[in-house]
Steps between C-alpha positions, in 0.01 A plus 500: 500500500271164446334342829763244541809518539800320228856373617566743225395765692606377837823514356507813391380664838801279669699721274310793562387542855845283640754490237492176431571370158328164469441337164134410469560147331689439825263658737242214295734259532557534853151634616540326859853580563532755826534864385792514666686301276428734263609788685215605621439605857129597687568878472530441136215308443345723751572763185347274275168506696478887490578549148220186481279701680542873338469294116171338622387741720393276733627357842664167532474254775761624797677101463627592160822616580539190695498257225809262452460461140400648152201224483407555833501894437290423144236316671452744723532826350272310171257384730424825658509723181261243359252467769439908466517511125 
């Protein structure tokens, strides 16, 4: 895994960790639409943050599963990989 994290991957782990099928030129498109509009609810991004976690071996800050949106979870999650990396 690289140190920051791609819509291209967030995708994927919305398919992965919640079973959410989400194209990633429409996860771009709409970066600051609510999760939940794309079927997404906090236990499944809650997934997302442990399979985060386990890939980068490192801890992530305890809001993440509390963002509203995939920009909001980017910054975040990026920020945090970065500062450590």
């Amino acid at each position: 895994m690289s140190s920051e994290v791609t819509l291209e991957e967030l995708a994927a782990l919305m398919k992965k960790a919640a079973g959410v099928t989400v194209d990633p030129q429409d996860l771009a498109a709409r970066a600051d639409t609510p999760f939940a509009e794309f079927g997404l609810d906090s236990l499944g991004l809650l997934g997302i943050v442990g399979e985060l976690e386990n890939g980068h071996g490192r801890a992530l800050p305890t809001d993440a599963e509390r963002c509203r949106t995939p920009r909001d979870f980017l910054d975040l999650v990026n920020s945090t990989l970065t500062a450590g990396a």
